[in-house]
C-alpha positions as protocol buffer text, in pm:
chain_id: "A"
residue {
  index: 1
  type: UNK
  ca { x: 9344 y: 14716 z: 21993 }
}
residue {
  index: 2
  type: UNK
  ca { x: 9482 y: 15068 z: 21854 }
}
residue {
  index: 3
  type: UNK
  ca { x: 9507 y: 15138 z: 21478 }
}
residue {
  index: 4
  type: UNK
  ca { x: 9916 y: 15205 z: 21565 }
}
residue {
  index: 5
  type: UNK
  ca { x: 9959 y: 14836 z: 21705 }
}
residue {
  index: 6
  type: UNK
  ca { x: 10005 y: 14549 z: 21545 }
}
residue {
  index: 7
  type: UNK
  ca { x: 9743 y: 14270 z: 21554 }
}
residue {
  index: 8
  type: UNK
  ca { x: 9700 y: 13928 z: 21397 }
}
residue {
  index: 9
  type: UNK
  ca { x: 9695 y: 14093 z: 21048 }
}
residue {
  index: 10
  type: UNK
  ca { x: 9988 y: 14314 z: 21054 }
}
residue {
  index: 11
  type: UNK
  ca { x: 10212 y: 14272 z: 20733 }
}
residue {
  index: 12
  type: UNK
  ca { x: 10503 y: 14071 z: 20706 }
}
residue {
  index: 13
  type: UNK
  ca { x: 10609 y: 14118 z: 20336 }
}
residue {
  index: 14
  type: UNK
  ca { x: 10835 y: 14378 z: 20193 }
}
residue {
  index: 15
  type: UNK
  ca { x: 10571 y: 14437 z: 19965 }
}
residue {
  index: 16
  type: UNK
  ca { x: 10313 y: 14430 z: 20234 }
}
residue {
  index: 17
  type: UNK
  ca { x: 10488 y: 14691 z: 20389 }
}
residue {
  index: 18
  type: UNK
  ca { x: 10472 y: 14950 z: 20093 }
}
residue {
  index: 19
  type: UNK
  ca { x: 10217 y: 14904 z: 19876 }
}
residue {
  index: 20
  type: UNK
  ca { x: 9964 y: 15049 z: 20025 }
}
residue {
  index: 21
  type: UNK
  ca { x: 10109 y: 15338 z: 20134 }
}
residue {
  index: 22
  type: UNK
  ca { x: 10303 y: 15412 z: 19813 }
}
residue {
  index: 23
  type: UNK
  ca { x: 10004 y: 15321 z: 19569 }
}
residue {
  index: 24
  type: UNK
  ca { x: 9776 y: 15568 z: 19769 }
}
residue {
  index: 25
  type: UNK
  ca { x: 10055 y: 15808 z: 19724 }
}
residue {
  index: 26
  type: UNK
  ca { x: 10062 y: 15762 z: 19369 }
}
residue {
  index: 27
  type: UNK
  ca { x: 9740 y: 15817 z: 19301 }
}
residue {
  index: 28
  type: UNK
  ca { x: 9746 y: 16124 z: 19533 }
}
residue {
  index: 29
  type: UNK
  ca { x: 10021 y: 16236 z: 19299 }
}
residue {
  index: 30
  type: UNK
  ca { x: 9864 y: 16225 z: 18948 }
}
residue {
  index: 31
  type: UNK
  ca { x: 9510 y: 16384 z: 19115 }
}
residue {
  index: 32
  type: UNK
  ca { x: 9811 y: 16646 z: 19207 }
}
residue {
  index: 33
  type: UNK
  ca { x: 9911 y: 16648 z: 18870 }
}
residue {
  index: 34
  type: UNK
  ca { x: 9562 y: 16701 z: 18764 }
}
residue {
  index: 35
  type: UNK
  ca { x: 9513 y: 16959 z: 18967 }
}
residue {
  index: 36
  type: UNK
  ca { x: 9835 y: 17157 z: 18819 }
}
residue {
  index: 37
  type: UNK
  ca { x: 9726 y: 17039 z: 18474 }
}
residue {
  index: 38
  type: UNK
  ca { x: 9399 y: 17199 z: 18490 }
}
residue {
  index: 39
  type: UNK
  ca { x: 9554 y: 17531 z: 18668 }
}
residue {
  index: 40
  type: UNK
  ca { x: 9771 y: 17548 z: 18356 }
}
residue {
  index: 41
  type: UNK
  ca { x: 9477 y: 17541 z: 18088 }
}
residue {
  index: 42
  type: UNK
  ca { x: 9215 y: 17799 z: 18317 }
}
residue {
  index: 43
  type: UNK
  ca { x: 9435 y: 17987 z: 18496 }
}
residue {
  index: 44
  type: UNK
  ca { x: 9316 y: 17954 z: 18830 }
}
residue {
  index: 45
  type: UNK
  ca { x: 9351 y: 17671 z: 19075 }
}
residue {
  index: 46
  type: UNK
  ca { x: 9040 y: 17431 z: 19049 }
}
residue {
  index: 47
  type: UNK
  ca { x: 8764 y: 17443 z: 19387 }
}
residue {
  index: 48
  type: UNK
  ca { x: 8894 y: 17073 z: 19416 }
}
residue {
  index: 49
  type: UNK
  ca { x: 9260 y: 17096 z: 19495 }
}
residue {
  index: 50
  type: UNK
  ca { x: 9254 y: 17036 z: 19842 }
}
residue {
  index: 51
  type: UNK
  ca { x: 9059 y: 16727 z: 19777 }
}
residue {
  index: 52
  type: UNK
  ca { x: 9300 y: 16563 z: 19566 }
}
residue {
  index: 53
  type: UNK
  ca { x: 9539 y: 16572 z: 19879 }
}
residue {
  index: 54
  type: UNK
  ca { x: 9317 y: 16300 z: 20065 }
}
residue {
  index: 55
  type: UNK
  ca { x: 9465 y: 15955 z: 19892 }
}
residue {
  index: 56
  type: UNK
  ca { x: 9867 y: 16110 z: 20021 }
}
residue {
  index: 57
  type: UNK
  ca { x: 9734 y: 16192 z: 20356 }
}
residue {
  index: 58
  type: UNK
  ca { x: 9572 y: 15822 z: 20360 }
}
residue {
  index: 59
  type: UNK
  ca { x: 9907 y: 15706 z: 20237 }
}
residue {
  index: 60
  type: UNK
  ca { x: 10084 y: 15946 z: 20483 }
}
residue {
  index: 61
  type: UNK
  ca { x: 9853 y: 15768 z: 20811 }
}
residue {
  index: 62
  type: UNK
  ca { x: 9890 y: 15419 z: 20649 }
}
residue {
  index: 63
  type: UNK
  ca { x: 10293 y: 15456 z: 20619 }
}
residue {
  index: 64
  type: UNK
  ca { x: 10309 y: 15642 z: 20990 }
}
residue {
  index: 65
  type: UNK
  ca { x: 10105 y: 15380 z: 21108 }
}
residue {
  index: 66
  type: UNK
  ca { x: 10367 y: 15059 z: 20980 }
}
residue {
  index: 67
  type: UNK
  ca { x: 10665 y: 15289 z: 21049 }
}
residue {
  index: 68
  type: UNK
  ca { x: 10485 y: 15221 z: 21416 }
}
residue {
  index: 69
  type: UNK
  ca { x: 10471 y: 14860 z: 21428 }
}
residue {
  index: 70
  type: UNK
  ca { x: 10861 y: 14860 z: 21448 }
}
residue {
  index: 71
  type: UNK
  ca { x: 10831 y: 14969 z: 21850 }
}
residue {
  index: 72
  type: UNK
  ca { x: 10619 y: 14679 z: 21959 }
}
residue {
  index: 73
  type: UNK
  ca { x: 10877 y: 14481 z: 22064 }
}
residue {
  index: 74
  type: UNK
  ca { x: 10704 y: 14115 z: 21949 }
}
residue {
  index: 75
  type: UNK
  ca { x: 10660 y: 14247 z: 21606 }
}
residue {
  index: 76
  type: UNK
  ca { x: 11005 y: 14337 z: 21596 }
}
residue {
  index: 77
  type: UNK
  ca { x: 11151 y: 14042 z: 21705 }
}
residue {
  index: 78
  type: UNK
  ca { x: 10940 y: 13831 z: 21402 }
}
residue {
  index: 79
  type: UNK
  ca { x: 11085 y: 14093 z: 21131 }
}
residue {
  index: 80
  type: UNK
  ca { x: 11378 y: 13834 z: 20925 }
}
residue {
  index: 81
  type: UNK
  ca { x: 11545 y: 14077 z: 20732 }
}
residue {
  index: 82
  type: UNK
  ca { x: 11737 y: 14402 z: 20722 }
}
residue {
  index: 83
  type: UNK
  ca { x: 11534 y: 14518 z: 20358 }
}
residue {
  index: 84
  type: UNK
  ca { x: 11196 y: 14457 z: 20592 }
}
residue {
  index: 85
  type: UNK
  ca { x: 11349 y: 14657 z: 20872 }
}
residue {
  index: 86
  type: UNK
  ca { x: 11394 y: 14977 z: 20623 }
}
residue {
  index: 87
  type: UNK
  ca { x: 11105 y: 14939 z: 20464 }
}
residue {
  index: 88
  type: UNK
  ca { x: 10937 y: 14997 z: 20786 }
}
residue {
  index: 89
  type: UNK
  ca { x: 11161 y: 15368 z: 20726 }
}
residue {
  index: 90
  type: UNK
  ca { x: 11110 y: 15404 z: 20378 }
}
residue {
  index: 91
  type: UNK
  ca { x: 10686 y: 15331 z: 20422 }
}
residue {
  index: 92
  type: UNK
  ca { x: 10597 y: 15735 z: 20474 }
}
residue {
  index: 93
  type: UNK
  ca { x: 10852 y: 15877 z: 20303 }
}
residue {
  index: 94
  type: UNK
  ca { x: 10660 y: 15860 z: 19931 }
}
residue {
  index: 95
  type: UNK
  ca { x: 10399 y: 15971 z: 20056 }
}
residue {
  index: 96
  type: UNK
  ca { x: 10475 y: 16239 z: 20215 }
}
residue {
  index: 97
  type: UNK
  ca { x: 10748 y: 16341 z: 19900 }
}
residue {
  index: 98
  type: UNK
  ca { x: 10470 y: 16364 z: 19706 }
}
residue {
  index: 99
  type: UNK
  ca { x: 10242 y: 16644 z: 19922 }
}
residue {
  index: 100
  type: UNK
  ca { x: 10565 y: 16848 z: 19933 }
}
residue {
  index: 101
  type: UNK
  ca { x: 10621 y: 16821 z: 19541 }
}
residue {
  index: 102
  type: UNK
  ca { x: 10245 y: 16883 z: 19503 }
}
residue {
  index: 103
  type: UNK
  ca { x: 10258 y: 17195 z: 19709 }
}
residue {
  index: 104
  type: UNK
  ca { x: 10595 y: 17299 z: 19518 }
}
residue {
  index: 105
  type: UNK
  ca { x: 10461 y: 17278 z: 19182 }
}
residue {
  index: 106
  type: UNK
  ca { x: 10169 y: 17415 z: 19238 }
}
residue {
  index: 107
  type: UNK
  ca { x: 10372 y: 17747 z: 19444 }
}
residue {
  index: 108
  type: UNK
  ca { x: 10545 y: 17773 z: 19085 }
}
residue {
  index: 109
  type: UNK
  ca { x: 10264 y: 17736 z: 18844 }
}
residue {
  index: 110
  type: UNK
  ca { x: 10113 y: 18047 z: 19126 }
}
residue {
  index: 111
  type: UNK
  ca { x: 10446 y: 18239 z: 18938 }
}
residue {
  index: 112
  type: UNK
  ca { x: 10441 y: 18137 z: 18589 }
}
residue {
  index: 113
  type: UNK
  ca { x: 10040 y: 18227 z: 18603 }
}
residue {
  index: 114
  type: UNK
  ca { x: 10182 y: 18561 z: 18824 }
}
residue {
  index: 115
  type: UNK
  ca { x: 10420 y: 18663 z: 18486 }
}
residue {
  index: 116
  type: UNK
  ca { x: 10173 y: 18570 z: 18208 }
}
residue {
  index: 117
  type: UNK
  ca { x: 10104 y: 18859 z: 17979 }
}
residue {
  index: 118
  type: UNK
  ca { x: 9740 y: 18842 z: 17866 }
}
């Protein structure tokens, strides 16, 4: 049994399909959004930044990994609608929005702090 195949417990649910990946990408977001927040008050990026990429990169592998279960061809004959069928599309894309808007803000808060007049 591989981690990219579907098993007994594979979802079936629209919601099954996205929540996880999407909530760990939330919370990957607003530790992102931490991290710029406390960049803006001290000036320098915090020792933990990289770290508060680990719940999007979970979210990332969990929405890769259902994006996967549409190839095995018995899991795709059981999926009933078209909305399930995207969602299977629309699983890693959050997540991996949110590392690229993570990365861009915190590119620009590198120029704001670059231009600040002490």
């Amino acid at each position: 049994m591989s981690f990219f195949k579907p098993s007994e417990g594979c979802p079936t649910s629209l919601v099954e399909v996205l929540v996880g990946p999407w909530l760990f990408a939330f919370f990957g977001l607003m530790i992102g959004m931490g991290v710029i927040r406390q960049f803006q008050q001290n000036g320098k990026l915090p020792t933990w930044w990289l770290g508060s990429f680990a719940p999007t990169i979970l979210g990332l592998v969990l929405g890769i990994q259902r994006f996967s279960f549409r190839f095995d061809t018995l899991y795709f004959s059981s999926i009933s609608s078209r909305k399930l069928d995207w969602a299977h599309f629309a699983a890693p894309i959050f997540p991996l929005a949110s590392v690229v808007l993570v990365l861009i803000l915190i590119k620009k808060q590198i120029g704001v702090e670059s231009k600040k007049v002490y």
